[in-house]
N, C-alpha and C positions, 0 to 999 in steps of 0.2 A: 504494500500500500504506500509504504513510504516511498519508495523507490520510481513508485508510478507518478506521487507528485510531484518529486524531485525532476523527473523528465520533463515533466510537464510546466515545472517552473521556469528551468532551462530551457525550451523551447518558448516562453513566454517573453522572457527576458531578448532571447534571441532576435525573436520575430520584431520585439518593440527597439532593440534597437536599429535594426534595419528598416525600419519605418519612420523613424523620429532620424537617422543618419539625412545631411543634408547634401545637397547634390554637387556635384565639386566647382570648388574654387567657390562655392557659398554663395550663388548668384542670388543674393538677398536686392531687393529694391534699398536701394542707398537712405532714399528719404523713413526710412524705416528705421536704418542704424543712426541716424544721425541728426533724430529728431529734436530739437532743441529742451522737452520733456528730460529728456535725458543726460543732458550737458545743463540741467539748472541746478543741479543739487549735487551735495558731495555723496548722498546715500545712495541714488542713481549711478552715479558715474561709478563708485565703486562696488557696487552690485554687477555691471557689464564686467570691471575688471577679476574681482571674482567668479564670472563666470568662464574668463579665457582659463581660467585656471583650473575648469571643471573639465577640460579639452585633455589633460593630462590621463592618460590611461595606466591603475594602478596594475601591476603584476601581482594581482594578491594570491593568484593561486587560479583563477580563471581567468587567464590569460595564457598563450602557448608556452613560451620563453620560460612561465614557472612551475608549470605543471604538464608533463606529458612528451614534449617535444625532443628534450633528449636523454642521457640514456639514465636521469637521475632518478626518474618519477614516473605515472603512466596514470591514467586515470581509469577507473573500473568500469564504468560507462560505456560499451562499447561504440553507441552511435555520435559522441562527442568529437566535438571537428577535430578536435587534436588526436584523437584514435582513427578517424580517419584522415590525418593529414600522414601520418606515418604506416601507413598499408599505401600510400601514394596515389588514394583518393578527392586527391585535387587539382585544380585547373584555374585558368582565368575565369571561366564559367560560375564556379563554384568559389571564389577566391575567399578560403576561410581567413577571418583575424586582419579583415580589409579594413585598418585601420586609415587609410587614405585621406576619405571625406573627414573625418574627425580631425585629423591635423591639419589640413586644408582652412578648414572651417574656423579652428582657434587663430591659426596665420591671421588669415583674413580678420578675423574681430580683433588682431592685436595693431592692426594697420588702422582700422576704425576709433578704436582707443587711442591709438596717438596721434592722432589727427583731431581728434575733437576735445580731450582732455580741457585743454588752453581756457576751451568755452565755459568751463564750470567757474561762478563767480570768486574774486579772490576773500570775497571774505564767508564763502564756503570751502573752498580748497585754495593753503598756501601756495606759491609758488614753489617752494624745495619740494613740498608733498607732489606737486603732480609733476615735475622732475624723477622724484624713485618712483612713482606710477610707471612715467614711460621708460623707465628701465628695466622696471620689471615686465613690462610690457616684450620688449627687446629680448628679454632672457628667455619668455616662454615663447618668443617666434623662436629662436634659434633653438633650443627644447626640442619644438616640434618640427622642424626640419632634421632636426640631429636621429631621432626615433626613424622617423619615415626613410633617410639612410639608413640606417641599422637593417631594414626591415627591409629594404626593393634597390637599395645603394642609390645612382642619382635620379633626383626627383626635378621636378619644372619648378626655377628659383623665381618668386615674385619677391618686387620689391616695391610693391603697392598694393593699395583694395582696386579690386578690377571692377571695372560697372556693367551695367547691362551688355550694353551698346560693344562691349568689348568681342573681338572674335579668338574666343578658346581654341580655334584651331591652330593658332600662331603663336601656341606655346609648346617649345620640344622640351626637352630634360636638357639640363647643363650640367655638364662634365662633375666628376665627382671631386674632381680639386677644387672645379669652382664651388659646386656647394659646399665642401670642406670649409675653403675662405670664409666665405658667406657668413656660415657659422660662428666660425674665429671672430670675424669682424662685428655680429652683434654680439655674444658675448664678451669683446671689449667694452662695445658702447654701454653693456648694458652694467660691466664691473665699476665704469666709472661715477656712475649714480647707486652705487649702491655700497652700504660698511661689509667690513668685513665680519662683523659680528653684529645682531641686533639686540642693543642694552635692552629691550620689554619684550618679556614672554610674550605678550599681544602678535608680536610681530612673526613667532615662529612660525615656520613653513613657507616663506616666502623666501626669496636666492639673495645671496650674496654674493661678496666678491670670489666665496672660494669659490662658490656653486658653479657662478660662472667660470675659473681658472678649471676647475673640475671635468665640466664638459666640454674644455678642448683637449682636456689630456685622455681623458677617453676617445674623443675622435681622432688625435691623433695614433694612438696603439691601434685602434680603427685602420686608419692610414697606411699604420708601419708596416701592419700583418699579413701575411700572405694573400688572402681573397682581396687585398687592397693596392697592393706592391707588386705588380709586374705580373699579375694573373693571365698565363697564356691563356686561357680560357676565357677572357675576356679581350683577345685582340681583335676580334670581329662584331664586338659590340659598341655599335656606334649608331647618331642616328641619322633621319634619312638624307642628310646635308652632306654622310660620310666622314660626320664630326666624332671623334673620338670619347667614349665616355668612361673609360677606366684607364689609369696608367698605363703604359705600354712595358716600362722597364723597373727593375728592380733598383730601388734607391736605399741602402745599407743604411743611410743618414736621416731616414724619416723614425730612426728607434731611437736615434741622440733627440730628434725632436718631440718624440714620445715622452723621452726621461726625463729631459727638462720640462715640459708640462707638466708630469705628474709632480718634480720638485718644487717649482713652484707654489702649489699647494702645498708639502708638507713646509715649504720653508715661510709661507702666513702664520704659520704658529698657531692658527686660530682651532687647530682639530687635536684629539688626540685618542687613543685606543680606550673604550670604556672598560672601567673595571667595576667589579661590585665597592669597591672603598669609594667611588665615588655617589654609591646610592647610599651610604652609612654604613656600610662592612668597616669593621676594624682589621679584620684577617684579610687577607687577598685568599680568595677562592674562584680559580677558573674555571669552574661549572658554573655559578652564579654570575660571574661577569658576560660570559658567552651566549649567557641564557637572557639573561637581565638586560643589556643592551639593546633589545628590542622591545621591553616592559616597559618600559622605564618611558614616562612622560615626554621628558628633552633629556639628549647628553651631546657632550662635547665628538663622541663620533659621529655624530649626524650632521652630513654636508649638505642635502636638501630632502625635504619631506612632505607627504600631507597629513597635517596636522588635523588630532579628532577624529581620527579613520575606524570606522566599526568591523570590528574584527568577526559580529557575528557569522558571513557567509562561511569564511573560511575555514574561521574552527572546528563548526559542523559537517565541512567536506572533508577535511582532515581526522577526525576523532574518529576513535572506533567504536563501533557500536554495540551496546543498542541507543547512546546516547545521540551518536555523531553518523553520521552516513560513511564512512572509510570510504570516503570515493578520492582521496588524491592518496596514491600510493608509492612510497620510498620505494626503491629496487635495490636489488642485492649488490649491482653494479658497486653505487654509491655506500651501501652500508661497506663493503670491501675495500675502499678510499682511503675510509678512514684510519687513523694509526693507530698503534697501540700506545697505553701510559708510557712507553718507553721511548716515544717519537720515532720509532720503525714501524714498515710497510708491514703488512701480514704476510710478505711473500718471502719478507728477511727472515732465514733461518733463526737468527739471534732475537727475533722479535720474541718469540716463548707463543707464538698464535696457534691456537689446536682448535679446529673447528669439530671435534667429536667429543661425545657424554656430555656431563653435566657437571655444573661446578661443585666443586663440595666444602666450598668453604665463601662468606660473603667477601666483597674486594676491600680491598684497605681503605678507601674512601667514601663515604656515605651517595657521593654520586655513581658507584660503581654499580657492578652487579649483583645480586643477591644469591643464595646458595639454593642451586635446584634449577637454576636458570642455564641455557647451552655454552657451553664454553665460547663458541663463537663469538657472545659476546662481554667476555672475561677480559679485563684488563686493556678495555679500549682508552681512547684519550678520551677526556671531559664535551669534548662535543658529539662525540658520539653519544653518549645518555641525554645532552639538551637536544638535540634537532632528529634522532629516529626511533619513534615506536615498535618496538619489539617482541613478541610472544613473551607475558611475564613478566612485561614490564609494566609496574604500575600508573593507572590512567592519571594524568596532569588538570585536569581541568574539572577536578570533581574534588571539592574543598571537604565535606565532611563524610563520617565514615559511610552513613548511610548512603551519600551521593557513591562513594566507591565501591561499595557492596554491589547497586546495580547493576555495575559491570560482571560480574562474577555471578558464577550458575553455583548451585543450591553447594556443591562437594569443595566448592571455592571459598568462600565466602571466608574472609578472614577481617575484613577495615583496611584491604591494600587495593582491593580492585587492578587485581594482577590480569591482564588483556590479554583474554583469549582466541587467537587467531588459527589455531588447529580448526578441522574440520566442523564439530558439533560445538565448538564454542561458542560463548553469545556473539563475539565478533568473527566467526567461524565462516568457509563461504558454504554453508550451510544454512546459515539463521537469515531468518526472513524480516522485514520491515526494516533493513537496511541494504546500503549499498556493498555486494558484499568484497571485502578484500582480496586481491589478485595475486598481491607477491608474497607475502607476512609479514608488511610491514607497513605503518603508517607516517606520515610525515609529523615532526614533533616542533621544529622551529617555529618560534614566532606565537607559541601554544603560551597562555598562561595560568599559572596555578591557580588563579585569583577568579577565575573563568569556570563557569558553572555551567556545560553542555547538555546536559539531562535536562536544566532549566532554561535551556536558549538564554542563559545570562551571561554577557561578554563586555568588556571595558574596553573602553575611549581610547586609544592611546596612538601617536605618529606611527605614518607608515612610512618606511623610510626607501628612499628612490634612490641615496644614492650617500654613500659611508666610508670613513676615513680608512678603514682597513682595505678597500678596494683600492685607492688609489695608492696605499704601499706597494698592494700587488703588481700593480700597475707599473707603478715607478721600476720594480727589480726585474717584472720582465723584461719591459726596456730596455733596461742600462744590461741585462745580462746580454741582449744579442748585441751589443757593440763593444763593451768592455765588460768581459767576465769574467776579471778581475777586481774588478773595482770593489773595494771594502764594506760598500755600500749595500751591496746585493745581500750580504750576510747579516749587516747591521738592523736592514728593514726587513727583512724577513725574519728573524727572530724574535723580533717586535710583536709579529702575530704569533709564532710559535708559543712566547711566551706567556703570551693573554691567553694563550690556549691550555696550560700547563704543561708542556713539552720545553723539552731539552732544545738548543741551540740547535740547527743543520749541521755547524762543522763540528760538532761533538758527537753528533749521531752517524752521520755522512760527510768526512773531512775529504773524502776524494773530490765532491762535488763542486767543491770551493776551489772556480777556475776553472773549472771545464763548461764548457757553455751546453754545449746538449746535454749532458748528465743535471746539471741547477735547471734546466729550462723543464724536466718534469718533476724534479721538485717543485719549481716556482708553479707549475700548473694543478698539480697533485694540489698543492696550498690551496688552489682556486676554488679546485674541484670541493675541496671539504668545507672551507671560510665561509665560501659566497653560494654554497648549495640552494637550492633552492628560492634564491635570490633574482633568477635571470642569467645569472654570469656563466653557465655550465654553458647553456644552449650559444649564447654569442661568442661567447670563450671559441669553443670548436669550429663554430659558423669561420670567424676573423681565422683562424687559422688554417681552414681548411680538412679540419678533423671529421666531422659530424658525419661523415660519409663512413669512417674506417669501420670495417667489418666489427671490431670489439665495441663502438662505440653506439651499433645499431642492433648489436645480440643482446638480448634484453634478459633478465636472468631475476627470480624470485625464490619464493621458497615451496615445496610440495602442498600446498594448500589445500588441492583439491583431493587428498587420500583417506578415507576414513580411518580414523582416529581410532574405532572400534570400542568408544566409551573411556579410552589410558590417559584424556587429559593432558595435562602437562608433561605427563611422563611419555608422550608420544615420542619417539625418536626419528621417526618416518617425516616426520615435516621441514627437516630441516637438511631434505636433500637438497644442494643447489638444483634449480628445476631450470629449463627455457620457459621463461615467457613466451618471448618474442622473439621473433627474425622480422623485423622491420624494412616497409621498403624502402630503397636510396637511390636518388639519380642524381647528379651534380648540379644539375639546373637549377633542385631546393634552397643552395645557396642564399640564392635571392628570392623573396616571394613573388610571384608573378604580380602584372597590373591589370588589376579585374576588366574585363569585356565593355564592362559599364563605360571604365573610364576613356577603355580606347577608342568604342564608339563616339564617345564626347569628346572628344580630343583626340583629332586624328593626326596632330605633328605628334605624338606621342608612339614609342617605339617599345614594344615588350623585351623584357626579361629574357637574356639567350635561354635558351632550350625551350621556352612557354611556349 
């Protein structure tokens, strides 16, 4: 029952947004946006500007990039676009997560807003106030052109509101440098009207200067990385002027220009790695910092956000049930990533990792595992117990005994609400009036204890788009492909090892220090575990050119579907590594195609090679 309204939600949600999506380049009647109503009062005019800000689309977990798309996650759902984006059930016809007119649409109303701003009286809006208006203005066009690359690479650059009378057909794509520039250049404009720290909580969620410094060093490792730097695959994509739209040659020097973007952000001083001492920890505890930095109201890691975000949908798709619908599910992939407490791979002989029996004894840290639980997950690092849900591991979002009782079937029941994901479990793919789980595993980040899913009760708190530990990564990938030497590469990367409770890299792996292919899957392995479920796996591989590799699209869970035969916990059969999935892969995915719609509409407009 539940599962059938859930469709049915998801199909609702769907259909309205594709009906309420506006048609491209927002051919709104001008005397509409620009009504003098609108420009008379400060409560108008910044209602329009909080609305561009609505144009922002959150990766909460229903969107591709965070759930599904690559090999972190998968969704239980069979007929969801992201399960059929990866069986290669799609086209321009169908162009799922056609994010286009949406950013289109913000463009456009952030040209509108700064052209009319001026109008609102001054002694309703000061002069400096509608100044960081139109900077902020400036941040979220360049935002939304920066996404729409990410997503199709170059897009048609306006550098106005178009009016009726305008003919869409005499607009092509411009080269991906020039939208690269583009970017860079309103993110200038838009750093220089705006601090680099805002003195009143009031102001949270809205860009700054790093924000802005932030999203060219993301575009630049964009840039530097392989799908961006000299992709033969792209030497016949051009359009039909015969004008070139991806770089032609490989430039070594766009990673220097990577690393110094990303330094320039850490060198603002204004960000720093959240730990639990800064929410009132007197100990330093890397489970609670890892976990906490996304609880937590504001912290100094957070480089831009949207602030107040209801975490209801997610929790729910993420939880296991019978509270939560287990529809966004971890893989075995990513649980394998992760390290052990001794900051070795599972594959290091020296790591001490046995994926067979049961543990028999609880871990030495109260975040660890508990005794009775599989070894496999014995003596993991701290972020493996904050961000993946496990068989037996106790439910997070259910505050008192009786909420965690519900989790557990009658031979259970202890005050731990230990998550049943065997066969006949309550969250079993057996049990009915949930979504049932595919791999055995549910996604745990971003979950919080304080969150009561049994009662759809869920807290207020930032969702964060974009965080000071990214841009470390950022920084050392960089600097490792041009100088993988440099002191640096170790200094900032240990920085997150150590918020994580792990050992330095050249204490664990001193050969890596220096060698540039050996640190460059470290430095990605870091990605892979940090920014899980973040967005950063699926683009990570995209810029790189990875997402296509055989191990990257073999999807891998745990025996789910084997009866249990009533053993419970003490089943041993479930934790065979199982296939999921063999996913399909063409190269052309790369890039997402440009929907039918739009090339009807715009016929200088030239598709996606291979679409």
């Amino acid at each position: 029952m539940k599962k059938n309204i859930l469709i049915m939600v998801v199909g609702i949600c769907v259909l309205s947004a594709c009906l309420s999506s506006c048609n491209y380049l927002n051919k709104k009647p001008d005397n509409l946006l620009t009504s003098d109503l609108i420009w008379s009062t400060r409560a108008n005019a910044e209602s329009y500007l909080y609305n561009i800000y609505g144009y922002i689309v959150e990766t909460d977990g229903g969107d591709y990039s965070a759930m599904g798309a690559s090999d972190e996650s998968s969704v239980s759902i069979p007929g969801t676009n992201v399960r059929q984006m990866v069986v290669g059930n799609w086209s321009p016809v169908n162009a799922y997560f056609d994010h286009w007119d949406n950013y289109y649409t913000g463009i456009r109303s952030s040209f509108i807003f700064e052209a009319n701003i001026d109008k609102v009286p001054s002694s309703q809006l000061s002069v400096s106030l509608k100044n960081q208006y139109k900077a902020e203005a400036r941040f979220l066009r360049g935002w939304f052109y920066w996404q729409l690359m990410k997503q199709y690479g170059p897009v048609v650059k306006i550098t106005e509101a178009l009016s009726l009378n305008d003919d869409f057909n005499k607009y092509p794509r411009a080269s991906f440098d020039e939208c690269k520039d583009y970017v860079n250049q309103l993110m200038d404009q838009a750093a220089s009207g705006l601090p680099a720290q805002w003195p009143s909580t009031s102001n949270y969620g809205r860009p700054t200067k790093g924000a802005c410094l932030a999203v060219k060093a993301q575009l630049a490792l964009l840039a530097a990385s392989p799908l961006w730097n000299g992709n033969p695959s792209f030497a016949s994509f051009k359009n039909q002027d015969g004008t070139p739209l991806a770089p032609t040659a490989f430039d070594a020097g766009k990673w220097k220009i990577a690393a110094d973007a990303a330094k320039a952000v850490i060198d603002l001083g204004a960000y720093k790695l959240f730990t639990n001492l800064d929410n009132g920890g007197t100990q330093f505890d890397p489970y609670l910092s890892v976990r906490d930095l996304f609880l937590t109201n504001w912290n100094n890691e957070i480089i831009f956000s949207r602030n107040s975000w209801s975490y209801w949908g997610y929790t729910k798709c993420v939880s296991p049930g019978p509270g939560g619908y287990s529809m966004y599910n971890a893989t075995q992939n990513v649980v394998d990533a992760f390290y052990m407490n001794n900051g070795r791979t599972i594959d290091d002989p020296r790591s001490g990792y046995t994926a067979t029996s049961f543990a028999q004894s609880n871990g030495a840290k109260y975040w660890e595992h508990s005794k009775g639980q599989w070894n496999m997950y014995a003596n993991r690092e701290p972020r493996f117990y904050a961000y993946i849900q496990y068989n037996g591991r106790p439910v997070l979002p259910a505050p008192t005994v009786d909420d965690k009782n519900y989790y557990s079937s009658d031979a259970n029941i202890d005050g731990t609400g230990r998550v049943e994901f065997y066969y006949n479990g309550k969250a079993g793919a057996k049990a009915s009036g949930a979504s049932n789980n595919i791999t055995g595993y549910d996604v745990l980040k971003n979950v919080s204890p304080a969150d009561n899913i049994r009662q759809d009760a869920t807290n207020y708190r930032p969702f964060i788009l974009m965080r000071y530990a990214e841009i470390l990564l950022d920084y050392v990938e960089a600097l490792n492909e041009y100088d993988p030497s440099n002191s640096n590469i170790v200094l900032y990367l240990d920085q997150i090892r150590t918020r994580a409770g792990l050992p330095g890299i050249e204490t664990v792996y001193p050969e890596a220090v220096g060698n540039k292919d050996l640190m460059r899957k470290y430095i990605l392995r870091e990605r892979q575990v940090e920014l899980c479920f973040e967005s950063d796996r699926y683009f990570t591989l995209v810029r790189r050119l990875l997402l296509g590799a055989d191990e990257n699209q073999t999807i891998y869970g745990l025996n789910v579907n084997t009866d249990d035969q009533g053993q419970g916990f003490a089943f041993t059969g479930l934790y065979t590594k199982t296939l999921f999935q063999k996913r399909v892969w063409n190269n052309k995915m790369y890039l997402f195609p440009i929907s039918q719609y739009q090339l009807d509409r715009d016929r200088a407009l030239v598709q996606n090679p291979g679409w």
